[in-house]
Each structure stands twice: as structure tokens, then as C-alpha cells.
C-alpha positions as CSV (number, residue, x, y, z in Angstrom):
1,X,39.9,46.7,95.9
2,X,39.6,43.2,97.4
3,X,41.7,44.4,100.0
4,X,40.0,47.4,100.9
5,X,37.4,45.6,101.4
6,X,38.2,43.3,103.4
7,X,39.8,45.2,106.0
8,X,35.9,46.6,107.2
9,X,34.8,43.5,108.1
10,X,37.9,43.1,110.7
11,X,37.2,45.9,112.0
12,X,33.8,45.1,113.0
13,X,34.7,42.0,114.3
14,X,37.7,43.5,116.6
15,X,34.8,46.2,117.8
16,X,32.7,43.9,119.1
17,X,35.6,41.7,120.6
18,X,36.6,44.7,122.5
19,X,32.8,45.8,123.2
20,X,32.7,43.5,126.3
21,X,29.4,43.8,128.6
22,X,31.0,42.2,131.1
23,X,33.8,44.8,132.0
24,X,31.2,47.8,131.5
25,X,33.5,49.3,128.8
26,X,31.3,50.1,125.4
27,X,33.3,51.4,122.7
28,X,29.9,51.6,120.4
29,X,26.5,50.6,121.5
30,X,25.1,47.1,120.5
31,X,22.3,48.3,118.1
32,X,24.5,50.9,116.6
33,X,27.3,48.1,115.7
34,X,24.2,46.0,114.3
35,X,23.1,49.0,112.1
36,X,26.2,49.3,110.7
37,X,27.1,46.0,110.1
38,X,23.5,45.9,108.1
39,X,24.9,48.7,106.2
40,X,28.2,47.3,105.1
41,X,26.5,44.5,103.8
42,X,24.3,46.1,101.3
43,X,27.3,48.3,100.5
44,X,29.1,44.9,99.6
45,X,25.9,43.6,97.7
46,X,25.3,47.2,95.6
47,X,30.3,46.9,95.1
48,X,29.3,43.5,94.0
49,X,26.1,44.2,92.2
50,X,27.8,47.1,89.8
51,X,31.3,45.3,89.4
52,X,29.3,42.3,87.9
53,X,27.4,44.4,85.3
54,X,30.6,46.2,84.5
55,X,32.6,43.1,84.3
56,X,29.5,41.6,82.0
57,X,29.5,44.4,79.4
58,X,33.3,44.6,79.3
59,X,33.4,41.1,78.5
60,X,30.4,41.0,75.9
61,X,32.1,43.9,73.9
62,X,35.4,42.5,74.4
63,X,33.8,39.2,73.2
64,X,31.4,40.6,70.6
65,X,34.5,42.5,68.7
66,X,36.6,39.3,67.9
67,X,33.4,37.8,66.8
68,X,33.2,34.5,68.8
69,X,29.5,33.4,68.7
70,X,26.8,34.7,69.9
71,X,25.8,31.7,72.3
72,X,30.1,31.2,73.5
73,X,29.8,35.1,74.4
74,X,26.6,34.8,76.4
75,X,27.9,31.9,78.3
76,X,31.3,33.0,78.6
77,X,30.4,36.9,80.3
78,X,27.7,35.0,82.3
79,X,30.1,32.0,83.8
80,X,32.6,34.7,84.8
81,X,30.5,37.6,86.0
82,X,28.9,34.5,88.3
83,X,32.4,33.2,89.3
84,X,33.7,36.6,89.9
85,X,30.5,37.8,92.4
86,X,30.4,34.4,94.3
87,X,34.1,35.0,95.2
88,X,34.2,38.6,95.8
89,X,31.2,37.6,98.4
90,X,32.2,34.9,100.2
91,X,35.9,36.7,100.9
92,X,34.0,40.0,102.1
93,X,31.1,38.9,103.9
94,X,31.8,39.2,108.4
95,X,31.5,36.0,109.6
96,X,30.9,37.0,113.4
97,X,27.2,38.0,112.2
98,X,24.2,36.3,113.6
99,X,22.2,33.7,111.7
100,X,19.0,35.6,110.8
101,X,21.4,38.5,109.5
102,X,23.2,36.1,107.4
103,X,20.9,33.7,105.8
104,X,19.0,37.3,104.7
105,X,22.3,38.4,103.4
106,X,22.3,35.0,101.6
107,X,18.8,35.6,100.2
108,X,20.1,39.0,99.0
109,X,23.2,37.4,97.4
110,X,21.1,34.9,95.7
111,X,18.6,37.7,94.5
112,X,21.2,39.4,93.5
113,X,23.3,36.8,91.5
114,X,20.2,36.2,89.5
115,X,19.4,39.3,88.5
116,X,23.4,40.1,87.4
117,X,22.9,37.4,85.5
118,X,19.7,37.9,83.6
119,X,21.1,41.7,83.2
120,X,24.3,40.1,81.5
121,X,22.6,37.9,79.5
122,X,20.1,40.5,78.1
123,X,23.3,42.5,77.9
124,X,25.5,40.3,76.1
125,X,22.4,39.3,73.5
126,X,22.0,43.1,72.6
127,X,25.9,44.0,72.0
128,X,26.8,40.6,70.1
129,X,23.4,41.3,67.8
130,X,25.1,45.0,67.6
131,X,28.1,44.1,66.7
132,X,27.8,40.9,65.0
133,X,24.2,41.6,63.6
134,X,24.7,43.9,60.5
135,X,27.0,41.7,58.6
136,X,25.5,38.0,59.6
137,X,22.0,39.9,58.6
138,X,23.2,40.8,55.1
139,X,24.5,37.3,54.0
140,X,21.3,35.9,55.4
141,X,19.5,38.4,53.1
142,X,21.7,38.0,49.8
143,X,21.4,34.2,50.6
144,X,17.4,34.3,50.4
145,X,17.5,36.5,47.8
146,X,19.0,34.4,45.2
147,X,18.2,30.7,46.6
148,X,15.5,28.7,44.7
149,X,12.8,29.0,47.1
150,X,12.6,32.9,46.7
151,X,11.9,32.5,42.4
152,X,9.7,29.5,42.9
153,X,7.6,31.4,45.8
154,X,6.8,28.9,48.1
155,X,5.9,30.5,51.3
156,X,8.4,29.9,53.9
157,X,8.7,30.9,57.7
């Protein structure tokens, strides 16, 4: 997949190399190239986006089912959902862009990093509770049930 992508923004860049004004010989015209190029970067952002919440949930089940800890799963899906968009970005992104088109693509990247990663955490909170939940919520339960402070009834919190 890395591959595939990476071969668009190549293309681009040999399209405008060859897109000379000075000869008179347009392959594309100028604004049509800068349209497109917008568009292949939100492609790569929404690629990047979904892969990261896919690669968060796979990893919070596959974390949640051989019962590591809550907090060690949360950290774990969100350190390598984080490591695995930052380097998926920075290999795709066309570096022959101009600067307002890529500090806004940076904006964008850093919008969307946070919001993978607050959609992994919620994510990774909900499946370990599921999974881990049900049996860490009965012991709780049969531990306050027959510890002292339950027969004495002093009101706890």
C-alpha cells in the first residue's frame, strides 16, 4: 500500500517538471495540476485517517483479549497508531508543493493526528472495559460484599 502510494506523488512532480512555460508545451494547465494536487492530499489524510482507527481497534482487541491492563493497552494502540500515521505521512506527502499548500496540509495532519488519537483512546477504554470489565467487576463486587466495612455500614464512596 505504501508503495502505491507513493508512486502519485512522483507523478505529480514529473508533470510539473515537464509542464515548462518557457517552451509553450502544457501537458495540464497550472490550476488543474494545483487542484489535483489539493486533492491527493486529503485523499492521503482521509488513507491515513481510517488506517489509524483501524490499526487502533485492531490493536485494543488484540490487546484487550490477552488481558494486559487497561492503561498498557491505551498507551500501547495510541503510541503506535501515532507512530504509524506520522510515518505513512511524511513518506507520502509531494514535496515540490508550495508553502501555504503545505503548512495547511501540516495543520490538517496535526488536526488529524489528534483526533485519531482521542478516537483511539475512547476506543481502546470502551473494548478493554468490554472485555476486561465483566470479570474485574465481579471480584470488585464479591470483595465488597463480604469485607468488614459492608456489615459495619459505614458509608463509603
Amino acid at each position: 500500500m505504501i508503495l502505491e502510494i507513493n508512486c502519485f506523488p512522483q507523478m505529480f512532480a514529473y508533470i510539473l517538471e515537464t509542464n515548462n512555460p518557457r517552451d509553450g508545451s502544457y501537458l495540464f494547465p497550472r490550476d488543474y495540476l494545483l487542484s489535483l494536487s489539493l486533492s491527493s492530499i486529503f485523499i492521503y489524510h482521509l488513507i491515513y485517517y481510517l488506517s489509524s482507527i483501524y490499526l487502533s481497534i485492531y490493536l485494543s482487541i488484540y490487546l484487550s483479549i490477552y488481558h494486559l491492563s487497561i492503561y498498557l493497552s491505551i498507551y500501547l494502540s495510541i503510541y503506535l497508531s501515532s507512530i504509524y500515521l506520522s510515518i505513512i505521512y511524511h513518506l507520502s506527502l509531494p514535496t515540490y508543493l508550495p508553502t501555504s499548500i503545505y503548512l495547511s496540509s501540516t495543520y490538517i495532519f496535526s488536526l488529524s493526528l489528534s483526533l485519531s488519537l482521542s478516537l483511539s483512546l475512547s476506543l481502546s477504554l470502551s473494548l478493554s472495559l468490554f472485555f476486561n470489565g465483566k470479570r474485574k467487576f465481579r471480584w470488585t463486587s464479591s470483595l465488597v460484599k463480604n469485607s468488614s466495612l459492608l456489615k459495619s455500614r459505614i458509608p463509603f464512596v
